[in-house]
LOMIVEX-201885 format. One record per residue (C-alpha): x, y, z. Coordinates in pm, 1 decimal. Example, Ala and Ser with C-alpha at 12.3 -4.5 7.8 and 13.67 -1.06 7.14 Angstrom:
<recs>
<rec <1230.0, -450.0, 780.0>>
<rec <1367.0, -106.0, 714.0>>
</recs>
This chain:
<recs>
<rec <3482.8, 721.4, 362.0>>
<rec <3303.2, 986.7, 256.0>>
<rec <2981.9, 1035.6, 92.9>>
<rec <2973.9, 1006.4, -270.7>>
<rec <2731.9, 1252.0, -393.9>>
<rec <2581.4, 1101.1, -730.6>>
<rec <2462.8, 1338.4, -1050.2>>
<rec <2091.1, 1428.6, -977.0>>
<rec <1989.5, 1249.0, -1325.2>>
<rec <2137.6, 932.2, -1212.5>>
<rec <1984.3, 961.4, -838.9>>
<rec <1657.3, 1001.4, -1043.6>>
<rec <1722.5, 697.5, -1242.1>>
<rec <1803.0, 458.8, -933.1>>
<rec <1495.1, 565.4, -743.1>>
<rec <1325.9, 457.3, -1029.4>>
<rec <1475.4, 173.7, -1104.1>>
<rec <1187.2, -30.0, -910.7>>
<rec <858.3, 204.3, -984.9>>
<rec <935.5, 231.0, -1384.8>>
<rec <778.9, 21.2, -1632.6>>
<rec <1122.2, -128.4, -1891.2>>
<rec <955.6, -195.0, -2195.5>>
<rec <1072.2, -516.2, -2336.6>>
<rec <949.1, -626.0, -2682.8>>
<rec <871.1, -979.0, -2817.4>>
<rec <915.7, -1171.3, -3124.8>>
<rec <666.9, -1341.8, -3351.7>>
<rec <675.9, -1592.2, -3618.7>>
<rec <549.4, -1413.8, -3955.6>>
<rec <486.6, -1702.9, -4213.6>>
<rec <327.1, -1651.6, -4529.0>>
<rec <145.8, -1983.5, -4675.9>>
<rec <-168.6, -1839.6, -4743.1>>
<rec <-318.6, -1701.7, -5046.0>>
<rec <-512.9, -1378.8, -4867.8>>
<rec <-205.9, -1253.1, -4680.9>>
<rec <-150.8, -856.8, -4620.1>>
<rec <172.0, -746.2, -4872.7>>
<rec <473.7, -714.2, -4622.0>>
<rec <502.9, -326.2, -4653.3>>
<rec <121.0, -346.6, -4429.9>>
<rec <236.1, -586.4, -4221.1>>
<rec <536.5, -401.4, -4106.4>>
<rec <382.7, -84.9, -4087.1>>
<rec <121.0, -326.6, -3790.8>>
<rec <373.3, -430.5, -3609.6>>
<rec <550.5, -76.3, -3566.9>>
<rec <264.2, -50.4, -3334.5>>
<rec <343.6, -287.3, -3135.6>>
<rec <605.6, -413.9, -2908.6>>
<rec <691.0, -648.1, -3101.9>>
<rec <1039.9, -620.1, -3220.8>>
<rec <1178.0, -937.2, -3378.5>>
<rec <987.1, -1071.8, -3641.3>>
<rec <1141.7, -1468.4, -3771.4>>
<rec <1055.2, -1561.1, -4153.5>>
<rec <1096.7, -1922.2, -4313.0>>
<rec <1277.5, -1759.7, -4624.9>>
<rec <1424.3, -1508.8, -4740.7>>
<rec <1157.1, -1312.3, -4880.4>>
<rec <1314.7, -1018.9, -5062.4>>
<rec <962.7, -815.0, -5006.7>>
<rec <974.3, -898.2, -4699.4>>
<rec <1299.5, -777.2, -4567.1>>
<rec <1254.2, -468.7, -4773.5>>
<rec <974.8, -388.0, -4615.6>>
<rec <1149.6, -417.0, -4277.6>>
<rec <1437.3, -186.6, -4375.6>>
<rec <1483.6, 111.9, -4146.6>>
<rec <1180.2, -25.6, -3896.8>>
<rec <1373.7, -87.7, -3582.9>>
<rec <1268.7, -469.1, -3661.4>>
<rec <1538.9, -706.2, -3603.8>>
<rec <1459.0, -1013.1, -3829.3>>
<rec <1536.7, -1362.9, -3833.8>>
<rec <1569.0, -1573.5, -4145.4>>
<rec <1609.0, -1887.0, -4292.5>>
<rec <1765.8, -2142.9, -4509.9>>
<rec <1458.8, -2321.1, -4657.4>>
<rec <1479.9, -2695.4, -4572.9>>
<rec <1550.5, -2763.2, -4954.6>>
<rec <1840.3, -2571.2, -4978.2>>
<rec <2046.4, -2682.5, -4706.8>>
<rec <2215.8, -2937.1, -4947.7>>
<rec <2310.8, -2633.2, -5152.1>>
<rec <2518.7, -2474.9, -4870.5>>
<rec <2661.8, -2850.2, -4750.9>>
<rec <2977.1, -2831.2, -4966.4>>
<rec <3339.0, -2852.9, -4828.2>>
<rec <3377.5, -2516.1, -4962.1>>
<rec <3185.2, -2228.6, -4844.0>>
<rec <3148.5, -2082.8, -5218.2>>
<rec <2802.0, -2134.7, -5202.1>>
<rec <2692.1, -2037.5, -4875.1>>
<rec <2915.3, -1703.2, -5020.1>>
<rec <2687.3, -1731.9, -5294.7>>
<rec <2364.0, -1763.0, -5105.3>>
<rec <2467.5, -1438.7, -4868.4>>
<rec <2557.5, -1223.3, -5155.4>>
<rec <2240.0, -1237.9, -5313.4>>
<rec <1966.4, -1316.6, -5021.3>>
<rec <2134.9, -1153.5, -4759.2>>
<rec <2398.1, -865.3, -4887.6>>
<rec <2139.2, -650.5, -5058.2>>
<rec <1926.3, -597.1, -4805.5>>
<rec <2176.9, -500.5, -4474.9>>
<rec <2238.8, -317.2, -4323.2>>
<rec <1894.8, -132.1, -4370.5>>
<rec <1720.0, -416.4, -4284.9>>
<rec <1810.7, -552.7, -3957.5>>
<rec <1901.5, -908.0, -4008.1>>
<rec <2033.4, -1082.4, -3672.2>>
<rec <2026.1, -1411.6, -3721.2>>
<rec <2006.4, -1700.0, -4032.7>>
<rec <1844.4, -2028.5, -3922.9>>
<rec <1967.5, -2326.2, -4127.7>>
<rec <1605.5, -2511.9, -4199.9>>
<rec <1358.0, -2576.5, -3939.0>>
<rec <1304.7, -2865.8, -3735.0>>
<rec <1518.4, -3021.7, -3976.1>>
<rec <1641.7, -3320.1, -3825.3>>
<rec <1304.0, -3439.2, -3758.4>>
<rec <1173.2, -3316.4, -4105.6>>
<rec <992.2, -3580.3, -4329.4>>
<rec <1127.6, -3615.2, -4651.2>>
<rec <1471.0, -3453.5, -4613.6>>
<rec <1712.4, -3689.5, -4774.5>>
<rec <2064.2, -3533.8, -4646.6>>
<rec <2227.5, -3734.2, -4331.3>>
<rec <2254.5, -3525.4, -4015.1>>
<rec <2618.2, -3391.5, -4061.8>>
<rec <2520.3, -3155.9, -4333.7>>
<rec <2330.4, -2948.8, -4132.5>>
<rec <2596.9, -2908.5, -3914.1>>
<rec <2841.8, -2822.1, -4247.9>>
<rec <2561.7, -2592.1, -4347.3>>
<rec <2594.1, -2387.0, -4045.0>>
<rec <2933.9, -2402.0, -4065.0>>
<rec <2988.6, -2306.8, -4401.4>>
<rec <2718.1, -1985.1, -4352.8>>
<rec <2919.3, -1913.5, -4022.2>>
<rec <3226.5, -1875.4, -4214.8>>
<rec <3095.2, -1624.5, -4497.3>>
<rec <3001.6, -1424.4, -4186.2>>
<rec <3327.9, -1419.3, -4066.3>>
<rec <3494.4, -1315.8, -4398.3>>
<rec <3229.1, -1007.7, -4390.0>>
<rec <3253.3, -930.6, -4050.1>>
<rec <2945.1, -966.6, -3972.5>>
<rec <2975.5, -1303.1, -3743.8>>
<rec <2924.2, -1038.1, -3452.1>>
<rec <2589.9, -876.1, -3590.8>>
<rec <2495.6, -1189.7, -3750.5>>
<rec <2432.7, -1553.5, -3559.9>>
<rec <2408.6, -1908.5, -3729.1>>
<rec <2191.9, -2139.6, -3589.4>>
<rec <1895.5, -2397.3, -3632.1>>
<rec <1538.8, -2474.3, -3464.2>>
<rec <1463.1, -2799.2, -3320.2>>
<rec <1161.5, -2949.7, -3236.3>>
<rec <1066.5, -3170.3, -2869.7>>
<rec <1100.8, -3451.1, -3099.1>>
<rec <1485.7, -3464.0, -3034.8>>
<rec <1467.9, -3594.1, -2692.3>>
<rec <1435.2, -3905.5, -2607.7>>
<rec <1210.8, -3809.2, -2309.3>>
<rec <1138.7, -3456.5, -2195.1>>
<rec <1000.5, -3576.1, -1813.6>>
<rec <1134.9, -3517.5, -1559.6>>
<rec <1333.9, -3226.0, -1696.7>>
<rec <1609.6, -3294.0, -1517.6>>
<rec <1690.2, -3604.5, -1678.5>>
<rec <1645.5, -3538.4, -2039.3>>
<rec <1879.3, -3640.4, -2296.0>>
<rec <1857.6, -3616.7, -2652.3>>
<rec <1721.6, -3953.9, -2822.6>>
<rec <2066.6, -4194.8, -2864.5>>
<rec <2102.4, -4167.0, -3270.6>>
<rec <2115.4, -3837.4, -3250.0>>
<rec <2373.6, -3764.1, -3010.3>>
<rec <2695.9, -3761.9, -3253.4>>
<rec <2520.4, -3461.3, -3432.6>>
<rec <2382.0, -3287.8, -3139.6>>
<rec <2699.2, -3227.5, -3006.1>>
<rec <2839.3, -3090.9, -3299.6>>
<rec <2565.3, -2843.2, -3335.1>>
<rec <2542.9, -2714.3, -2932.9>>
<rec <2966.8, -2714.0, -2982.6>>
<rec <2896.3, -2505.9, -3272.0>>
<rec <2660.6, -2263.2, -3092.3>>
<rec <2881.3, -2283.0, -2794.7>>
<rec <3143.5, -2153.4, -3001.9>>
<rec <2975.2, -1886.4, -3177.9>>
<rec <2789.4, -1736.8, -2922.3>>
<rec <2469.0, -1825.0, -3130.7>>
<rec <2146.8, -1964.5, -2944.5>>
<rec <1989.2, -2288.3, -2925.3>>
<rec <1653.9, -2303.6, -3088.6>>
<rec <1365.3, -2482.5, -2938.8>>
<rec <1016.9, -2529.8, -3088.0>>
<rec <791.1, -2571.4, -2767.4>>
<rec <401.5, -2618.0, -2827.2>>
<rec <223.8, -2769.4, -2476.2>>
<rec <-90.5, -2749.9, -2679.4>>
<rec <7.5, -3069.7, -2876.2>>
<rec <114.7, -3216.7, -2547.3>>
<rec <-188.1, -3150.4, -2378.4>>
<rec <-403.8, -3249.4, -2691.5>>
<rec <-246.9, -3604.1, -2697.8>>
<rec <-251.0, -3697.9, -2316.6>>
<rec <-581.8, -3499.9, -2201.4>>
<rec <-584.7, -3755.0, -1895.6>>
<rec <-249.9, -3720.4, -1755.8>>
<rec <-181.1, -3309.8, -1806.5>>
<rec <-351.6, -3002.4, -1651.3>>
<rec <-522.1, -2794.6, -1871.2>>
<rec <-405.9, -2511.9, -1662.8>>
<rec <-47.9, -2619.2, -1656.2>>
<rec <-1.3, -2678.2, -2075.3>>
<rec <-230.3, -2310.0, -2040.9>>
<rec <77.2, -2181.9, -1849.3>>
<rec <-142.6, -2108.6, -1531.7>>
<rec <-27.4, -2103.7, -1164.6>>
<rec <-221.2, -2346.6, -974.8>>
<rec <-60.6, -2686.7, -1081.3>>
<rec <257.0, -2756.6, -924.1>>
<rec <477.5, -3051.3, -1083.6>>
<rec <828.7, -3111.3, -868.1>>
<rec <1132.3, -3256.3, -1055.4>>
<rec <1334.3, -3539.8, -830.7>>
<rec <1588.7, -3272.8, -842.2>>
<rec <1371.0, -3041.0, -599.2>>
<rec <1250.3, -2824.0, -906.3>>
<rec <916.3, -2759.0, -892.1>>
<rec <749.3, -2684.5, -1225.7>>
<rec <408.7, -2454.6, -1281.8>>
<rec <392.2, -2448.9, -1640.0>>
<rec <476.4, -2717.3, -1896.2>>
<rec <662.2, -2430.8, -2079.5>>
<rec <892.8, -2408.9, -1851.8>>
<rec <931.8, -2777.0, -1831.0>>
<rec <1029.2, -2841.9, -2173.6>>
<rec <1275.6, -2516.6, -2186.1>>
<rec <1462.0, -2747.5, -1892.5>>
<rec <1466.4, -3050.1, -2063.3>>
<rec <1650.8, -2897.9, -2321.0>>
<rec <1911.4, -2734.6, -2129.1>>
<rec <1943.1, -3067.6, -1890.4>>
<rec <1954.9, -3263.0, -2300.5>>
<rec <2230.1, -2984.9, -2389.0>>
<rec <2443.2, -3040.1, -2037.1>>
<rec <2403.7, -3433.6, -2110.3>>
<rec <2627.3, -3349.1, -2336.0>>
<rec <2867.9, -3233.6, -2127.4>>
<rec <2827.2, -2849.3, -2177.9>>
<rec <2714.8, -2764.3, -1861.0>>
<rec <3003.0, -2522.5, -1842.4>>
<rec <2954.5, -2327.5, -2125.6>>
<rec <2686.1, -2036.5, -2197.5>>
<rec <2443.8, -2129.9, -2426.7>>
<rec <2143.3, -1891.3, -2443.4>>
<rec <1804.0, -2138.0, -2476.9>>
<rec <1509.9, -1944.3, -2733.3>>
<rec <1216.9, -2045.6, -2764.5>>
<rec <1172.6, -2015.8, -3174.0>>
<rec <826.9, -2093.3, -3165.6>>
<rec <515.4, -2121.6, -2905.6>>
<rec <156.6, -2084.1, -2935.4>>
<rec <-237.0, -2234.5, -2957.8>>
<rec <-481.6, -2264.5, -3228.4>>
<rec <-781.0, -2154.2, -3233.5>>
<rec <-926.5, -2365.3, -3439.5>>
<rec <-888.3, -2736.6, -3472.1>>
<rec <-1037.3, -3066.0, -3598.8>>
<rec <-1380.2, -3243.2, -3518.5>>
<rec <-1303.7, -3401.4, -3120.3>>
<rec <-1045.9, -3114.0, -3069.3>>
<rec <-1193.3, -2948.4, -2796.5>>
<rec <-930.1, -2763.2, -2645.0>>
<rec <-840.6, -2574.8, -2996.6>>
<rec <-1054.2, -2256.3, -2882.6>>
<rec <-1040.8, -1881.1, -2931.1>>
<rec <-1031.4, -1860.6, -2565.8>>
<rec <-782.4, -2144.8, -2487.3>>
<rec <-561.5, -1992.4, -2748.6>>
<rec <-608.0, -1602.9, -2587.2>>
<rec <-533.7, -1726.1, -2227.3>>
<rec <-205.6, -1940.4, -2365.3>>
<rec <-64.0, -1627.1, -2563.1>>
<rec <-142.3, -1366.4, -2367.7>>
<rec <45.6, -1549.7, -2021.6>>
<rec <316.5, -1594.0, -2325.2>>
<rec <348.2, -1276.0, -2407.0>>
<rec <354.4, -1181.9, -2032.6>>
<rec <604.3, -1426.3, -1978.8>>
<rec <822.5, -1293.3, -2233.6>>
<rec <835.1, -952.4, -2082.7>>
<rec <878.1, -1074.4, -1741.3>>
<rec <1279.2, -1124.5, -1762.5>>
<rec <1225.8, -1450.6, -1594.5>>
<rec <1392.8, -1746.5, -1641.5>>
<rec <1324.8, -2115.0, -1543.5>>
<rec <1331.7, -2297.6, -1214.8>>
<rec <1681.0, -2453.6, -1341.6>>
<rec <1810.0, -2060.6, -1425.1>>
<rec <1561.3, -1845.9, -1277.3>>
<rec <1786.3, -1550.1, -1359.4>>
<rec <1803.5, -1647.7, -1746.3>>
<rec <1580.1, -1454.6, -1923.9>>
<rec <1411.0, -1662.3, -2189.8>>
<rec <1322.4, -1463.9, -2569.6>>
<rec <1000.4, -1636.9, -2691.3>>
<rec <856.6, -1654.7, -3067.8>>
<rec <515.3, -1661.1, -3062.8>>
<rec <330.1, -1837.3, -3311.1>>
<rec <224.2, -1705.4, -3487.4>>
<rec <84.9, -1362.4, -3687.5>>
<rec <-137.9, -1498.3, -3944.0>>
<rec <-373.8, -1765.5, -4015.6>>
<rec <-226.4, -1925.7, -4288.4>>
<rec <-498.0, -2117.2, -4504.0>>
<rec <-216.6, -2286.9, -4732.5>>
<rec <-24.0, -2470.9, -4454.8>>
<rec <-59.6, -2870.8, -4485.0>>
<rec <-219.8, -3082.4, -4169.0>>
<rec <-486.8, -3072.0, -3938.5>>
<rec <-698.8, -2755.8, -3893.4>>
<rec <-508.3, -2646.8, -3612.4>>
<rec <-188.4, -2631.8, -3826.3>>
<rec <-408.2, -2351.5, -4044.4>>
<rec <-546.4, -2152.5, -3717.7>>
<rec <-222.4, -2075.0, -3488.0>>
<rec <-257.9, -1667.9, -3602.6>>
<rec <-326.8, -1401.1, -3350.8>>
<rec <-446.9, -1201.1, -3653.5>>
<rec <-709.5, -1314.6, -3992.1>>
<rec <-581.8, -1287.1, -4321.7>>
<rec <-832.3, -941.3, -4328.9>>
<rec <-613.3, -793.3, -4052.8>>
<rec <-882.0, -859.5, -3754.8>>
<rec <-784.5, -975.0, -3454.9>>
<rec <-918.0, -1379.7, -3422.8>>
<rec <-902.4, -1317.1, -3015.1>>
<rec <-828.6, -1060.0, -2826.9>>
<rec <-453.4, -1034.9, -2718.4>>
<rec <-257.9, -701.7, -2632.7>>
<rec <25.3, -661.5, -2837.6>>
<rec <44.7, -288.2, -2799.9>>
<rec <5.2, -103.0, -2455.9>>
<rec <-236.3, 87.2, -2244.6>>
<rec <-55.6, 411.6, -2437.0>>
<rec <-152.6, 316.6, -2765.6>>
<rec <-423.9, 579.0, -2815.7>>
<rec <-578.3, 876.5, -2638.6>>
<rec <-858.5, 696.7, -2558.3>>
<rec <-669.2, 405.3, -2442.3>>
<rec <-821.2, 145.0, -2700.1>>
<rec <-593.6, -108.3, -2881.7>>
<rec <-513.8, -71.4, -3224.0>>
<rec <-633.4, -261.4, -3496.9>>
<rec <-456.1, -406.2, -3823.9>>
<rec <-207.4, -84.0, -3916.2>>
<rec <-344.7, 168.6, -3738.9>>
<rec <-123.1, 387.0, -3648.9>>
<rec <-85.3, 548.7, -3270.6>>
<rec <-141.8, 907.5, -3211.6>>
<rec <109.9, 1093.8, -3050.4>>
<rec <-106.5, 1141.3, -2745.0>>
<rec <-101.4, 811.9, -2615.6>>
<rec <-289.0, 880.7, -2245.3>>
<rec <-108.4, 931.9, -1965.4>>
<rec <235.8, 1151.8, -1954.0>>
<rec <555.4, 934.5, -2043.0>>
<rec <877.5, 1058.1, -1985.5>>
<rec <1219.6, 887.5, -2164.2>>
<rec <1533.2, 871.1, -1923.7>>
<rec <1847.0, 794.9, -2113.9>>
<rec <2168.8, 744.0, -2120.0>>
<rec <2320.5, 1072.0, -2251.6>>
<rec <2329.1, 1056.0, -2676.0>>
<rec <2056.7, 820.3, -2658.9>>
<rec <1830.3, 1046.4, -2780.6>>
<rec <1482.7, 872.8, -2848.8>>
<rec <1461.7, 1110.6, -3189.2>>
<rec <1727.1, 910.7, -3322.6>>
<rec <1582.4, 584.5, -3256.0>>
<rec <1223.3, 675.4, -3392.5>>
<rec <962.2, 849.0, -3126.3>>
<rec <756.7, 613.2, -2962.8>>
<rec <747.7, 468.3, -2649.2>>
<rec <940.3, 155.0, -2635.8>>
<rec <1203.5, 359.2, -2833.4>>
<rec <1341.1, 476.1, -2509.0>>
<rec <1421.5, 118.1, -2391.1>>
<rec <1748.8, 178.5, -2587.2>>
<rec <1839.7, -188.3, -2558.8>>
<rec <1808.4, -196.2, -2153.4>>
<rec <1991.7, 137.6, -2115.9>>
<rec <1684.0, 345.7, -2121.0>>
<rec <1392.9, 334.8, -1873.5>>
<rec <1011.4, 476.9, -1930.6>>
<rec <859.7, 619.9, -1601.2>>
<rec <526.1, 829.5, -1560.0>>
<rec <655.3, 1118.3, -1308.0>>
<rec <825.7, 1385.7, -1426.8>>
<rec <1192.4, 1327.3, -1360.8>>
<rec <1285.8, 1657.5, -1446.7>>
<rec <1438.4, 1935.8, -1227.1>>
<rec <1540.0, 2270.6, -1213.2>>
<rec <1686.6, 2386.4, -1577.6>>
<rec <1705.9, 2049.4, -1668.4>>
<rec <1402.6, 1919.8, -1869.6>>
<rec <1321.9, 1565.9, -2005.8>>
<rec <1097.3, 1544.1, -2298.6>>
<rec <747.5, 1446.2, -2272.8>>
<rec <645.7, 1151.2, -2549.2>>
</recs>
């Protein structure tokens, strides 16, 4: 056969493919009990210079999603514990009711992606609703969606916490606790269904915390050097990773080991801060934990039971919140004070935030200058213009890559950001 000869931009963009840098962006949890927060319009200028690009909310803050509209922010938000019973009927007139006036004013300007039906709700105290509602919540919401046709754009679903399982060691023979099983199924069925993700609220910090004697610091830190094997020759390095497993070995217990269910981790991070005897609640315990968890979100990589199954993270979370109920540690899981200072330092941006390569601070805003020369290869229309200029514009959603040698040639000339 002969050769195929291949268009010189898309020869570029294959030798490239293993020297470029993709820039992949991260979410964060953005909760607001706290009396000394930022207003929402500051906060989402911040993270516009950052990589982060998902932000989740616990309501449906009307400032806040207008002050993500036209951002480039996809947000995630939420039924309020409280009013799940609201949206429980056999009829969906009030989750219609709920999405015309907490959702439909805001889209599509604001990028809304996904509603999550309460949080850790079926291990919430005080929640007087039996376990099916939830599941006719989700439902109900689902089926607005569909009526708007938005079920596409728009995904149902619900976080859990570890609590669920009846054991999460070894990972590959969790299960979800017996009592809960009936409703479990009709919630990953659900998700299965609708193509909408299973939620998981991970923290190895509360592990660790409660079992000092029997953990590795470095393995609840997500660190390299412990090595944990699974009686089904998986070998584990991280307790992150560990409890990601259990849930997907708790979801196939099920018997949906067949069907593609995309695992996210709603929620993961370390305080700072913590009671008297909490010795492990430390600015630098908590920098080392998020930054190998921001890493790890960027890294594509999945687990040792689907390596290739790359694994979105929330981390947990933006602010200090001085409002929130429990320990101190509950109050002290921010990457960022109330003021807008950093509590430790963690690299949300990138080396080409600034000319002189320094990492901004609470809403300051990058120059256009950002250090070395970056160059944006596309697919064609893709123009990073449209998409706002900055560098993890060209991404484009995976179809776009960032490299730092010219790939331009002859009359054809790629823009410099």
């Amino acid at each position: 056969m002969a050769a195929t000869n291949l268009p010189r931009p898309l020869l570029l963009l294959l030798l490239h493919l293993s020297l470029v840098l993709q820039v992949s962006g991260i979410g964060i949890n953005y909760g607001t009990m706290g009396n000394n927060l930022p207003q929402p319009k500051r906060v989402a200028q911040l993270l516009q210079s950052t990589l982060i690009n998902k932000v989740k909310i616990y309501d449906t803050n009307p400032e806040i999603l207008e002050a993500f509209a036209n951002t480039g922010v996809d947000l995630i938000v939420a039924v309020e514990n409280s009013q799940v019973a609201n949206i429980t009927s056999n009829s969906p007139s009030a989750a219609e009711k709920w999405f015309t006036s907490r959702i439909a004013p805001f889209i599509p300007a604001t990028s809304i992606v996904t509603i999550a039906v309460g949080n850790e709700y079926l291990s919430a105290d005080g929640d007087k609703l039996d376990h099916n509602a939830l599941v006719r919540a989700m439902q109900n919401l689902h089926a607005v969606l569909v009526a708007h046709g938005l079920d596409r754009k728009i995904k149902v679903t619900t976080p859990h916490s570890m609590a669920l399982l009846a054991s999460s060691f070894p990972p590959s023979a969790s299960t979800f606790a017996a009592m809960l099983v009936p409703t479990m199924t009709a919630i990953v069925g659900f998700l299965a269904d609708t193509g909408a993700p299973f939620m998981i609220n991970a923290y190895p910090y509360f592990a660790y915390r409660d079992n000092p004697k029997t953990i590795s610091l470095d393995y609840a830190l997500l660190g390299n050097s412990t090595k944990v094997p699974d009686p089904k020759g998986y070998t584990y390095n991280n307790m992150l990773d560990a409890q990601i497993d259990a849930v997907r070995s708790a979801i196939n217990s099920l018997g949906f080991g067949n069907r593609s269910i995309k695992i996210v981790v709603s929620e993961s991070g370390w305080p700072s801060k913590g009671d008297a005897g909490d010795t492990v609640a430390t600015p630098e315990n908590a920098r080392t934990y998020n930054t190998r968890l921001i890493e790890r979100a960027q890294s594509n990589k999945g687990t040792p039971m689907k390596p290739k199954e790359n694994i979105e993270i929330f981390v947990f979370s933006l602010f200090n919140e001085n409002k929130k109920q429990g320990g101190t540690s509950e109050r002290n899981f921010g990457i960022f004070n109330a003021d807008g200072s950093k509590v430790y330092d963690v690299d949300l941006s990138c080396q080409f935030c600034s000319n002189s390569g320094e990492k901004l601070g609470f809403g300051e805003k990058a120059l256009t200058n950002r250090g070395p020369s970056v160059w944006c290869v596309a697919k064609p229309h893709a123009d990073e213009k449209m998409h706002g200029r900055n560098y993890w514009n060209c991404d484009f959603k995976g179809t776009g890559l960032v490299t730092f040698s010219d790939p331009s040639y002859g009359q054809c000339r790629y823009a410099q950001q």
